[in-house]
Residue, then its C-alpha position, 0 to 999 in steps of 0.5 A: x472493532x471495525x464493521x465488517x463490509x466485504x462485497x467482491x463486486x461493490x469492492x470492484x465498482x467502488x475502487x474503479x469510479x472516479x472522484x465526486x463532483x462536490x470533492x471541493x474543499x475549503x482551502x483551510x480547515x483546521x482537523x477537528x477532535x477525533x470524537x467530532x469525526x466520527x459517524x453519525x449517531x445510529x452507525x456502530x461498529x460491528x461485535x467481530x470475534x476476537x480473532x478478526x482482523x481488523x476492517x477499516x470504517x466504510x468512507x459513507x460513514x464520514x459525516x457529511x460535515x467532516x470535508x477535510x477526512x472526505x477530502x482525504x479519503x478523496x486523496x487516497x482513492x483518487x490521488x491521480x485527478x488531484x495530484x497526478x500528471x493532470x492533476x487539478x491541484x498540481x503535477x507532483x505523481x506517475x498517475x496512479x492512485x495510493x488506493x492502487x496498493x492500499x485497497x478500498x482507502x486502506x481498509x482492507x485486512x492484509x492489502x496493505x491497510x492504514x490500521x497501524x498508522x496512528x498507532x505506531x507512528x512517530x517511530x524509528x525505521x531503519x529504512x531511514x535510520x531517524x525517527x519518522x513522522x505520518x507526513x515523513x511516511x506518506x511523502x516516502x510514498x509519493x516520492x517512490x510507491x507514486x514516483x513523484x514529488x513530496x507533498x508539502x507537510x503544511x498544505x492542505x491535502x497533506x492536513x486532509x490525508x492526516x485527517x483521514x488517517x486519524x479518522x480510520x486509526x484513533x481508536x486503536x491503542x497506542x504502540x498496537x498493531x491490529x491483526x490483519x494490518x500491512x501485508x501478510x507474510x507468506x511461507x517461504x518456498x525452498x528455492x529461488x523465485x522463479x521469473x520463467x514461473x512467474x511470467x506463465x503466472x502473470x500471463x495467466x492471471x494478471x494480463x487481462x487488468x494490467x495488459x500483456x506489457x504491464x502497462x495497466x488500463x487508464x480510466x475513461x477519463x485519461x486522468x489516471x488508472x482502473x487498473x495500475x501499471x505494473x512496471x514501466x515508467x508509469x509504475x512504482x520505482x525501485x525505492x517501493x516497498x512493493x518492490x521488495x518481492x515478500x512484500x509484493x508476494x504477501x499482496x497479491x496472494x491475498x489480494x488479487x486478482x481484484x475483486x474476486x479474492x481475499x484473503x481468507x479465499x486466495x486464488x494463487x498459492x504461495x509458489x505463484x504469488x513468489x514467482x509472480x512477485x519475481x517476474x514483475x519485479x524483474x521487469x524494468x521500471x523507474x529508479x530512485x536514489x536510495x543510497x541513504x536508505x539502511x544507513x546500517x545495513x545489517x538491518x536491511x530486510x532478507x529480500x532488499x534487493x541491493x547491497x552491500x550486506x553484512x551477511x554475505x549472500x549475494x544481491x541475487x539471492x537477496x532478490x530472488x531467494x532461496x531466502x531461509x539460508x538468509x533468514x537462519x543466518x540473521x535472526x538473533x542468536x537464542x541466550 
C-alpha cells in the first residue's frame, strides 16, 4: 500500500519549483533490480485501510544513489527544461511538463496517476489496434498530451522515465489495477455539455492560473510552465486523451483548481466539471493526424470526438453528450 503525503500547499510549491542543479546523470546506467530502487532502510509504507486508494511514493523516498529513477522523476515534473522548446537535452515538446496532467510525478489518487503502469502494460488498445509497450505509451504522450516529438526508446531518458515507473508500480500485482488509478468517471449529465456554461465556469474558476485566453503562466524562468496552456498552440493536440471531454471532465472535478482540492473534497460539481470540459475543448488548439487511431471503430470511446461511427449518432453528440443514448445503444447485450 502507498504512505499517505497530502498537503495542499506542499502540493502546490512542490509541482511549481523548477528542477535541481545536481539533476545531471551519467549518460548510461544500466536500471538496477527493483528491490535495489526502493527507500532507504526506516521509511515504510503507511497501513491504509482496504479501501484506500492508491498514493504513489513521495520522490525524497528515492535513494540518493538511484540517479537513473531521480532523473526519471526529473523527466516528469520538469519535462520542459530537459525536453521542451529550450530544452537542455533537446527540442522535441510544446513546453509543458507530463507533470502538468499527471499530478505530483503521477502519484496522486485519480489525477491521472502512474499505478497501472507496470501492472497492466504490455497490453492491447484499441486506440492503436496493437499490443502496446510503456515506451510505445509514453512517446503517445509526447507525440500528442506534449505535441511534440517521440523519444528515442534507447536513449537514456526513455530508460530513466521506465526507471521511475518500475519504481512507483513494481509492487502492484500484475493484470491489477489499484483503486484511485487514471482518472475517475463522473456521473453522466441528462443533456448536452454546454460551452456557454463552461466558459462562465472557466471565467469563474480557471482564469486566474491559466489566464482569460487559456494560454497558462510561464515560470520565472521562461523555460517552461507554473501553470499550462489550456488551448492554443502551446497546449495539447487533439490526439490527447484529455481531449476527450469524460476524461478531461473526470480530471478537474477531482483535481482543480490546484492545490486546493482533491478528490474526496471537489470544489466543482459534476455539471461545471462537464461544461468546463466543453468549453476548453472547444477552444481551437494543435491538430494531429489520427486517421490510424480506432482501426475498428466500433470500439472508439462514447466522447471521441471524430468519426466515422458504428452507432449512428452524430460527431456532436459524441463531442458534446447527451451521452447515455450512446452508451444504452453500445454496451454489450446481457445473455
Amino acid at each position: 500500500m502507498k504512505p499517505i503525503f497530502f498537503i495542499a500547499s506542499l502540493l502546490f510549491l512542490s509541482a511549481c519549483k523548477g528542477p535541481k542543479e545536481d539533476a545531471n546523470v551519467p549518460a548510461a546506467e544500466v536500471q538496477s533490480p527493483a528491490e535495489e530502487r526502493r527507500v532507504p532502510s526506516g521509511i515504510t509504507r503507511a497501513i491504509q485501510e482496504d479501501d484506500a486508494p492508491w498514493r504513489g511514493w513521495n520522490k525524497y523516498q528515492i535513494k540518493p544513489e538511484d540517479t537513473l529513477t531521480y532523473y526519471g522523476h526529473e523527466l516528469i515534473a520538469n519535462t520542459s527544461f530537459y525536453l521542451g522548446p529550450k530544452g537542455k537535452v533537446a527540442a522535441l515538446t510544446n513546453g509543458m511538463n507530463c507533470q502538468n496532467c499527471h499530478l505530483e510525478g503521477g502519484t496522486l489518487p485519480y489525477s491521472n496517476n502512474y499505478s497501472a503502469v507496470i501492472s497492466t502494460y504490455p497490453k492491447f488498445r484499441d486506440r492503436s489496434g496493437a499490443v502496446e509497450t510503456i515506451a510505445k505509451r509514453v512517446n503517445d504522450c509526447m507525440e500528442r498530451s506534449l505535441n511534440g516529438m517521440a523519444l528515442d526508446t534507447n536513449s537514456h531518458e526513455m530508460k530513466a522515465i521506465l526507471a521511475y515507473m518500475h519504481w512507483l508500480g513494481d509492487d502492484i500485482p500484475k493484470g491489477t489495477k489499484p483503486r484511485g488509478s487514471g482518472i475517475m468517471d463522473i456521473p453522466l449529465l441528462d443533456r448536452a455539455a454546454d460551452t456557454a456554461k463552461g466558459r462562465l465556469v472557466y471565467v469563474k474558476t480557471c482564469t486566474s492560473c491559466h489566464g482569460v485566453n487559456g494560454s497558462g503562466q510561464l515560470n520565472a524562468e521562461g523555460y517552461g510552465y507554473t501553470y499550462p496552456p489550456l488551448w492554443g498552440e502551446h497546449s495539447y493536440n487533439i490526439g490527447a486523451g484529455l481531449y476527450r471531454i469524460s476524461r478531461f471532465a473526470g480530471y478537474v472535478k477531482n483535481c482543480m483548481p490546484f492545490g486546493q482540492v482533491d478528490y474526496h473534497h471537489p470544489l466543482l460539481s459534476d455539471e461545471d466539471a462537464w461544461d468546463v470540459a466543453a468549453f476548453v475543448n472547444s477552444r481551437p488548439r494543435p491538430k494531429m493526424d489520427i486517421s490510424k487511431d480506432w482501426p475498428n471503430i466500433s470500439k472508439k470511446p462514447m466522447d471521441h470526438p471524430y468519426g466515422p461511427y458504428a452507432d449512428g449518432f452524430s460527431e456532436t453528440q459524441h463531442k458534446y453528450g447527451p451521452f447515455q443514448p450512446i452508451k444504452d445503444k453500445t454496451k454489450p447485450s446481457a445473455k
